[in-house]
Biopython code that builds the backbone (N, CA, C, O; Angstrom):
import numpy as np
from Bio.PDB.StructureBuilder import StructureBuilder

atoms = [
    (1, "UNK", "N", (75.459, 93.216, 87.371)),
    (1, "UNK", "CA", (76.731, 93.889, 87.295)),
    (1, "UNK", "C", (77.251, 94.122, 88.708)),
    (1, "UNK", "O", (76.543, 94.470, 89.652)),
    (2, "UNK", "N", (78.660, 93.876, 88.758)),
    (2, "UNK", "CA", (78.809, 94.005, 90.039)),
    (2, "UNK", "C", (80.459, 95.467, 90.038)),
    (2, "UNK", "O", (81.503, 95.462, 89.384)),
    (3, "UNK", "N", (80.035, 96.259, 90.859)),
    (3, "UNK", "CA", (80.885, 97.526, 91.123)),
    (3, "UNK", "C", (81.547, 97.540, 92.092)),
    (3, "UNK", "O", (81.222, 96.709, 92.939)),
    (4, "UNK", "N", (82.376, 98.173, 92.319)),
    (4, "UNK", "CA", (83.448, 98.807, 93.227)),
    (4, "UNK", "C", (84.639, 99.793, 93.380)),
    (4, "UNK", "O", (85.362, 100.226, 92.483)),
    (5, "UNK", "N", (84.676, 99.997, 94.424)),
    (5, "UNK", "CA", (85.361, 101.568, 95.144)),
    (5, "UNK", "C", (86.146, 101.359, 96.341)),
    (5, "UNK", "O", (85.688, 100.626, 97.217)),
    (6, "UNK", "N", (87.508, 102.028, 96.515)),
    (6, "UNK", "CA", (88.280, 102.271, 97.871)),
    (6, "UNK", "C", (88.083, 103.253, 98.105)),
    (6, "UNK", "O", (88.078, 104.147, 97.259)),
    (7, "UNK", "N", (87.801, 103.463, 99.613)),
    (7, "UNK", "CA", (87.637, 104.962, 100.003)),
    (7, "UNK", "C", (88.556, 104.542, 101.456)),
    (7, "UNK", "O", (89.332, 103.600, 101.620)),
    (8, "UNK", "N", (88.089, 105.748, 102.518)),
    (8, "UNK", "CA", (88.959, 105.900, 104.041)),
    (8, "UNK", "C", (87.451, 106.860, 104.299)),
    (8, "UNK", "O", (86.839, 107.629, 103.558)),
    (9, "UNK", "N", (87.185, 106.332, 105.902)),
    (9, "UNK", "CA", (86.314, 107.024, 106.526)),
    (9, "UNK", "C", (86.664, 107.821, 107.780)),
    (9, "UNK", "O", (87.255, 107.355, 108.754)),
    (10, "UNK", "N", (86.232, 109.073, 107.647)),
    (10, "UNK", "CA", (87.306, 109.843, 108.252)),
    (10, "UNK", "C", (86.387, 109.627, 109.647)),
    (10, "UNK", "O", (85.234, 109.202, 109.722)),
    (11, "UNK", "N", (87.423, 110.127, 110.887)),
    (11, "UNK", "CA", (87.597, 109.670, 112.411)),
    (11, "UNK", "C", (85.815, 110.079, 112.576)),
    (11, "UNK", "O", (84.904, 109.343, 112.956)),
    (12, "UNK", "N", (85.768, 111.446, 112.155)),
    (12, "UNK", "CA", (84.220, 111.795, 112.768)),
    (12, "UNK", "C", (83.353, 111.659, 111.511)),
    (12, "UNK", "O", (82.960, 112.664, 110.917)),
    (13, "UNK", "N", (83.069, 110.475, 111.123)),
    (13, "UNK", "CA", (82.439, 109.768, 109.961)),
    (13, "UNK", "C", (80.776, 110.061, 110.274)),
    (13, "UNK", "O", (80.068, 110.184, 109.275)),
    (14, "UNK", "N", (80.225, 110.159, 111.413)),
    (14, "UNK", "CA", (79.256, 109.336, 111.468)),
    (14, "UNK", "C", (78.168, 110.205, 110.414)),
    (14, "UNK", "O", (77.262, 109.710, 109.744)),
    (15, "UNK", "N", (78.534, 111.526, 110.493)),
    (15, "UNK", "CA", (77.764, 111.996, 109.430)),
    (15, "UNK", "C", (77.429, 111.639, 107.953)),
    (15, "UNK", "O", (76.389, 111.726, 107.300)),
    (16, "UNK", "N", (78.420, 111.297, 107.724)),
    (16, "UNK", "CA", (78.997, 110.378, 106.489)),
    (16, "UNK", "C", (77.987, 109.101, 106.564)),
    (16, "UNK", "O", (76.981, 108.902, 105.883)),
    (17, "UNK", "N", (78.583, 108.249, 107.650)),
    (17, "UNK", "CA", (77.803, 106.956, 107.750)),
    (17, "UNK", "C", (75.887, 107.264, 107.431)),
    (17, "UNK", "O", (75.157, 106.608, 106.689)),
    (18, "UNK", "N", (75.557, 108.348, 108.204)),
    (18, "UNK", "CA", (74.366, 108.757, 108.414)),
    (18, "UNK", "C", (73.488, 108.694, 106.767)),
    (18, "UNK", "O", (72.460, 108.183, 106.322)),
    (19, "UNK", "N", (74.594, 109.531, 106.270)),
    (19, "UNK", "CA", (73.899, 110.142, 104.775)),
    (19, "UNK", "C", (74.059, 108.519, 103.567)),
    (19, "UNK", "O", (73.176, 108.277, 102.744)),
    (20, "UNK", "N", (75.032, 107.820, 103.689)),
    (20, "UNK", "CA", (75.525, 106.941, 103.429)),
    (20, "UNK", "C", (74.120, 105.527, 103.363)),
    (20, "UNK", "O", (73.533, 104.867, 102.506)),
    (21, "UNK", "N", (74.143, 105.665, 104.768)),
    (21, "UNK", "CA", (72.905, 104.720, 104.959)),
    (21, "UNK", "C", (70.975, 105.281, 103.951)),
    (21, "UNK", "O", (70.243, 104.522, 103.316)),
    (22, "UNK", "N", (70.844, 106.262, 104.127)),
    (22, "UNK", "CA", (69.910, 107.230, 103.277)),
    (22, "UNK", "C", (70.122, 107.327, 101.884)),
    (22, "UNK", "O", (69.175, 107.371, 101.099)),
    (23, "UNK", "N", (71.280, 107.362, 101.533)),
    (23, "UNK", "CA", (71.649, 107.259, 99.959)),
    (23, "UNK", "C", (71.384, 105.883, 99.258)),
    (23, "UNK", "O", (70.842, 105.593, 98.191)),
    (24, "UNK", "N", (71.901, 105.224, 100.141)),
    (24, "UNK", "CA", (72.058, 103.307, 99.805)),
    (24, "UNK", "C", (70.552, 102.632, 99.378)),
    (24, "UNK", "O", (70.462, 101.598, 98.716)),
    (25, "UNK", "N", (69.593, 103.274, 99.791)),
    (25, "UNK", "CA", (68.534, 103.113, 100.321)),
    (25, "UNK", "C", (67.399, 103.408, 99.179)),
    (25, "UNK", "O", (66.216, 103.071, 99.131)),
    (26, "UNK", "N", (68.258, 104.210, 98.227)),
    (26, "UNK", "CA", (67.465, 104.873, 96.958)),
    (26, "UNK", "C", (67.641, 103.696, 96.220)),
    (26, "UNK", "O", (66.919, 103.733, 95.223)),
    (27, "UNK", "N", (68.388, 102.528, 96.303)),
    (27, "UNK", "CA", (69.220, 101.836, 94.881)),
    (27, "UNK", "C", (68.441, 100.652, 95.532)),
    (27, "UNK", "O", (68.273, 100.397, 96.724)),
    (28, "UNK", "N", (67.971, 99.936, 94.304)),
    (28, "UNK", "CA", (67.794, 98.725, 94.056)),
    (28, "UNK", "C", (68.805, 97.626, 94.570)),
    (28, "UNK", "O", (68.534, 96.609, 95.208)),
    (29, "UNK", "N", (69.880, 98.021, 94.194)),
    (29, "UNK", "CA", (70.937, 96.867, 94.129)),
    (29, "UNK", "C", (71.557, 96.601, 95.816)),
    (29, "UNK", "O", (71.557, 97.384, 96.766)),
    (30, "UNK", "N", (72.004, 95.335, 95.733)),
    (30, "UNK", "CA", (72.702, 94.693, 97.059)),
    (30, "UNK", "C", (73.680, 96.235, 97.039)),
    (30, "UNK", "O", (73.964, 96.952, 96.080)),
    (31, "UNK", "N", (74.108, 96.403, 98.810)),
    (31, "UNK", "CA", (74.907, 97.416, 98.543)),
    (31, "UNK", "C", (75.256, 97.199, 100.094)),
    (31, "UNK", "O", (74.462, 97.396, 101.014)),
    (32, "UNK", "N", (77.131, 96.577, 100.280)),
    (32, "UNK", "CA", (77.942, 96.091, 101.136)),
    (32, "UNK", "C", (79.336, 96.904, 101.266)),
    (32, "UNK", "O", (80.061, 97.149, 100.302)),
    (33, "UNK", "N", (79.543, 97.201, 102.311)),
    (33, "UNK", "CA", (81.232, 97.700, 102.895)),
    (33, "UNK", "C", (81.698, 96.909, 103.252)),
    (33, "UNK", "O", (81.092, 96.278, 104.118)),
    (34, "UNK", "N", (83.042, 96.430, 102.834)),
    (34, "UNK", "CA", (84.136, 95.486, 102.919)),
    (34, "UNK", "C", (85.011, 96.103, 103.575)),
    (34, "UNK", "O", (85.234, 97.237, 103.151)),
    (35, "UNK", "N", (85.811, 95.662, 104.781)),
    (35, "UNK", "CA", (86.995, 95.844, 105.335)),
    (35, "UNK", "C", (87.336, 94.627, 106.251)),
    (35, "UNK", "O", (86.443, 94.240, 107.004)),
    (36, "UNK", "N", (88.331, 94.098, 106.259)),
    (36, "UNK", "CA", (89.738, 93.274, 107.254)),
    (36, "UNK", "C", (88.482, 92.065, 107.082)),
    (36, "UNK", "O", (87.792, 92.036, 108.101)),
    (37, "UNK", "N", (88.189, 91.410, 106.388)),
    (37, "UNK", "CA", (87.307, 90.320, 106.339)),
    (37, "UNK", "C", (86.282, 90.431, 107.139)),
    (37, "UNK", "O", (85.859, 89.438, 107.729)),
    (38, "UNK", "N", (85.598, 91.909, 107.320)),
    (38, "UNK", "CA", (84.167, 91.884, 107.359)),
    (38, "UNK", "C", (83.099, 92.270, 106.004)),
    (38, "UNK", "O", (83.602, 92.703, 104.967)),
    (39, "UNK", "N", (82.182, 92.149, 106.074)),
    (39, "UNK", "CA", (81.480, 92.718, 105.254)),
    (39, "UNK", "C", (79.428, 93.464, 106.051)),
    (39, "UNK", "O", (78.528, 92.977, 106.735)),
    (40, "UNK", "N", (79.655, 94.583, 105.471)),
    (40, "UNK", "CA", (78.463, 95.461, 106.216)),
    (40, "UNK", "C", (77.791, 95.453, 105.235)),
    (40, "UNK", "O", (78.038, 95.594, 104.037)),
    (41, "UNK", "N", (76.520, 95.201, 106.062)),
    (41, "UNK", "CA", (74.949, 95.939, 105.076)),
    (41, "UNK", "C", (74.914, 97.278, 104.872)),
    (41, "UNK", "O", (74.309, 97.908, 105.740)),
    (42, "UNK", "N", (75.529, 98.086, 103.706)),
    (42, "UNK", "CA", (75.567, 99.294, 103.486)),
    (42, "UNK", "C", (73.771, 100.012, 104.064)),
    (42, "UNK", "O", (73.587, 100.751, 105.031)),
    (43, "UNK", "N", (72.958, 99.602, 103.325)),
    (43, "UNK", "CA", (71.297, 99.742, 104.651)),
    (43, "UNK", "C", (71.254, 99.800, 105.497)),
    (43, "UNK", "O", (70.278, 100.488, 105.795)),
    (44, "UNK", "N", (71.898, 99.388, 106.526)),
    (44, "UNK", "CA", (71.746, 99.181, 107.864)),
    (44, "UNK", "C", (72.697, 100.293, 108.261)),
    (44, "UNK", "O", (73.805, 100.342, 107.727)),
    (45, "UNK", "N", (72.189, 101.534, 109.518)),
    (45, "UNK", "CA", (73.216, 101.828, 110.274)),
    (45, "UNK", "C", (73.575, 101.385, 111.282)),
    (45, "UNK", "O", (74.609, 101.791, 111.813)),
    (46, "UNK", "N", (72.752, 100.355, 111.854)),
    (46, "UNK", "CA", (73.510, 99.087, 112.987)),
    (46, "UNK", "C", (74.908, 98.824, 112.458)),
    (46, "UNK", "O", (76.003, 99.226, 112.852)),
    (47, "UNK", "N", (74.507, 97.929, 111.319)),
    (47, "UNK", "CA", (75.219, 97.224, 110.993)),
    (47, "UNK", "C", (76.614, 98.216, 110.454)),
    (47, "UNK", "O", (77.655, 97.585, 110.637)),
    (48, "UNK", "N", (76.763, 99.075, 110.075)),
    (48, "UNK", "CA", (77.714, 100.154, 109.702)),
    (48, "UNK", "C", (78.047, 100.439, 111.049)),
    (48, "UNK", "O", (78.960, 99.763, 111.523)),
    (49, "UNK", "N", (77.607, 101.136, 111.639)),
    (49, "UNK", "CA", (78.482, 101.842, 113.221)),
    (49, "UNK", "C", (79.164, 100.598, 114.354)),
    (49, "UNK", "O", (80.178, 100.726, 115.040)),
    (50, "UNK", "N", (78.329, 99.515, 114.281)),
    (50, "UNK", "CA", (78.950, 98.146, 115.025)),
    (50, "UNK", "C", (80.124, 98.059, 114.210)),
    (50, "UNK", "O", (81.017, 98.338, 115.010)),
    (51, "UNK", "N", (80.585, 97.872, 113.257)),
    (51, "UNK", "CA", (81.133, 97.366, 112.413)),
    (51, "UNK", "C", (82.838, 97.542, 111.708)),
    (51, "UNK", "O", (83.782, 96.784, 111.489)),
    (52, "UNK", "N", (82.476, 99.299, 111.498)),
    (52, "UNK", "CA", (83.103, 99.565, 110.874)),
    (52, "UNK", "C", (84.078, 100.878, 111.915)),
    (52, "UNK", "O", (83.531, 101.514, 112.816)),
    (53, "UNK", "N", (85.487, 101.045, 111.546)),
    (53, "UNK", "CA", (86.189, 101.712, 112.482)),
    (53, "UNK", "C", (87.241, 102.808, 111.286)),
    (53, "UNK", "O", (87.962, 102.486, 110.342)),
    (54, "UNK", "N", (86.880, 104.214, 111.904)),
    (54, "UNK", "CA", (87.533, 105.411, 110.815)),
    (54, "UNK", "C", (88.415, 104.977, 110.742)),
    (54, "UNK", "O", (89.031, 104.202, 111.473)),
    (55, "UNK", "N", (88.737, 105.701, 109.254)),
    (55, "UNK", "CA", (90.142, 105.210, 108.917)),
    (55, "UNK", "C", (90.780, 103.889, 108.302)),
    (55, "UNK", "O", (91.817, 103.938, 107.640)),
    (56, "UNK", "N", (90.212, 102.902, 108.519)),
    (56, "UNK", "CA", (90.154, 101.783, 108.026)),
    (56, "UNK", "C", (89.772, 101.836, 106.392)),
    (56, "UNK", "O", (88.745, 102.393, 106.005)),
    (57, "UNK", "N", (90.833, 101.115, 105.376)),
    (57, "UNK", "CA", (90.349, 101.122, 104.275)),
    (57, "UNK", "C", (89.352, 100.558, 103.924)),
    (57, "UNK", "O", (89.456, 99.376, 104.250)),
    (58, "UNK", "N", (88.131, 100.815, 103.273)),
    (58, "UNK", "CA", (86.974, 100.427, 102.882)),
    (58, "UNK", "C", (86.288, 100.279, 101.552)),
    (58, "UNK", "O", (86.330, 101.254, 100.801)),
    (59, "UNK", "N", (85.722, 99.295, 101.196)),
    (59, "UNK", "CA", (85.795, 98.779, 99.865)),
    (59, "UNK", "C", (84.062, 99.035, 99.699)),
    (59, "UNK", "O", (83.523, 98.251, 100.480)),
    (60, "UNK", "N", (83.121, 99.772, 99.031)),
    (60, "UNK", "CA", (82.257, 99.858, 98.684)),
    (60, "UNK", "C", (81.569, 99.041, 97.411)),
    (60, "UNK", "O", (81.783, 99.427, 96.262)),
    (61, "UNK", "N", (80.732, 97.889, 97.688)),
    (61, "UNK", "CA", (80.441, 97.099, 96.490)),
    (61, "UNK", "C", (78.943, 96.980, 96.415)),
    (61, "UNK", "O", (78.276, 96.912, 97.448)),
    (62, "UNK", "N", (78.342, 96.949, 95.091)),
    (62, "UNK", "CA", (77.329, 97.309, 94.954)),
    (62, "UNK", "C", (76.918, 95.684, 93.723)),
    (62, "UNK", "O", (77.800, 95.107, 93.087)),
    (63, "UNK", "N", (75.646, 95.348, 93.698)),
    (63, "UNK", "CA", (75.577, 94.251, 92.659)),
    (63, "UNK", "C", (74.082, 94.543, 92.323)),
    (63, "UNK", "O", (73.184, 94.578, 93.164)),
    (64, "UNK", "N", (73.924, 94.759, 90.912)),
    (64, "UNK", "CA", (72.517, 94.992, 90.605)),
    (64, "UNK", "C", (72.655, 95.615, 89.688)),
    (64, "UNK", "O", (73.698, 96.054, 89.204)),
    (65, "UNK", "N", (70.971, 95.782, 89.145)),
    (65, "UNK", "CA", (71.110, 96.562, 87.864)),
    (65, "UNK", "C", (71.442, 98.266, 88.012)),
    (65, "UNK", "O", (71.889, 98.959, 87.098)),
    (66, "UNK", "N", (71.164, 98.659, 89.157)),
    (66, "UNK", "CA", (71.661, 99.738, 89.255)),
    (66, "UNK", "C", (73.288, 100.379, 90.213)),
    (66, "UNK", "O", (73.710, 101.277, 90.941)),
    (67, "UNK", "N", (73.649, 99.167, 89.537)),
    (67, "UNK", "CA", (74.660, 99.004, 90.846)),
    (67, "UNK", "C", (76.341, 100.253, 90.527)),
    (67, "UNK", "O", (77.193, 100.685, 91.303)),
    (68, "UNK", "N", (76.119, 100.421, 89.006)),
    (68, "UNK", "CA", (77.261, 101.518, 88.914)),
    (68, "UNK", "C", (76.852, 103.166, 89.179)),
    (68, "UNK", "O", (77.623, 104.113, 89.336)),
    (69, "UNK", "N", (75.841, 103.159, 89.172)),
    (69, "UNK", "CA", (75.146, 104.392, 89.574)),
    (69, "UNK", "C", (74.793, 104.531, 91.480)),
    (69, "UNK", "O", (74.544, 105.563, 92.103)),
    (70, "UNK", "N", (74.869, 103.425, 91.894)),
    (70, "UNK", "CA", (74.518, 103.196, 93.098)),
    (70, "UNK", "C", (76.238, 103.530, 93.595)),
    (70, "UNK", "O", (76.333, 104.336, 94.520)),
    (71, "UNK", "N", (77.419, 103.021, 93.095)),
    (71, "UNK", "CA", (78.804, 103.334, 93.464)),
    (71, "UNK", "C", (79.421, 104.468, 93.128)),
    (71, "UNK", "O", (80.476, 104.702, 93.718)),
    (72, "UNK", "N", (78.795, 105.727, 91.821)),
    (72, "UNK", "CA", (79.193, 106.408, 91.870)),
    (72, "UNK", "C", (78.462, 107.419, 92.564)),
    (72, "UNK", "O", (79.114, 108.464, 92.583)),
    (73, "UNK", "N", (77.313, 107.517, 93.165)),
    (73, "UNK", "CA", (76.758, 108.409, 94.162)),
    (73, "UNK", "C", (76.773, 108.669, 95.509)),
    (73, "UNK", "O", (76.497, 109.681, 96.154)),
    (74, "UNK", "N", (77.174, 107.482, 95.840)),
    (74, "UNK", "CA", (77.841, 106.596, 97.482)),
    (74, "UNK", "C", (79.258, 106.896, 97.596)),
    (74, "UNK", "O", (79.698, 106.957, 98.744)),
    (75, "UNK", "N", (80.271, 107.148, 96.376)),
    (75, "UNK", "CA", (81.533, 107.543, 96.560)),
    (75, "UNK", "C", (81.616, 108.714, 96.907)),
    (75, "UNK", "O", (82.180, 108.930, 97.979)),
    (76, "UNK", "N", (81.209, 109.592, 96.306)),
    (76, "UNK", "CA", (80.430, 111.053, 96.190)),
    (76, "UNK", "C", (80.406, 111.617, 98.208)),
    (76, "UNK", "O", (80.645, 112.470, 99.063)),
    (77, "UNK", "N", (80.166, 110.975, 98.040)),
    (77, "UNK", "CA", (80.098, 110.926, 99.765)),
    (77, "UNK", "C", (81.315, 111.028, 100.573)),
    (77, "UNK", "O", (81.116, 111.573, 101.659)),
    (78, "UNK", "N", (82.425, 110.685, 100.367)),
    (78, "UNK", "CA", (83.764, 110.360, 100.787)),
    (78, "UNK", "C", (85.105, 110.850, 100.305)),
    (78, "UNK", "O", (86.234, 110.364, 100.368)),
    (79, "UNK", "N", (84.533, 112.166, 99.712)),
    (79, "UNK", "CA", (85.361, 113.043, 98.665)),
    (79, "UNK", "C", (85.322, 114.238, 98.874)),
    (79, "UNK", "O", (85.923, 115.015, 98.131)),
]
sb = StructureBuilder()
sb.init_structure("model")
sb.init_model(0)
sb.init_chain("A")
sb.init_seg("    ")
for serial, (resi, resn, name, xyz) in enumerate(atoms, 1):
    if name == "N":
        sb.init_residue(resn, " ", resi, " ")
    sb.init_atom(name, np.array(xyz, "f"), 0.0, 1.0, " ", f" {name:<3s}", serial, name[0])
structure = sb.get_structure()
């Protein structure tokens, strides 16, 4: 199954990013941030802080068997 979410990451995110990366981490499933034709290893906080710039709309996608439970706990985050 494959899921998804728009969110906005606010300017002083990284806390966000922080908990984000730790949450992702519980789920089985592939779990990627989409923005301007990149795509991030939601796992990775390399790969999230290189990557990704506040404010920028961001597309949270998740693929797996736990993958709608993995998008609604990760949104949770950005609310």
């Amino acid at each position: 199954m494959e899921v998804k979410e728009s969110f906005h990451i606010d300017r002083n995110g990284s806390h966000q990013m922080i908990n984000l990366v730790q949450q992702a981490n519980q789920f089985q499933s592939y779990i990627v941030l989409e923005t301007n034709n990149k795509v991030v290893n939601c796992k990775s906080l390399i790969s999230i802080s290189a990557f990704l710039v506040p404010s920028e709309n961001i597309t949270l996608k998740a693929v797996g068997d736990d993958a709608k439970e993995a998008v609604t706990t990760l949104q949770r985050l950005f609310k």
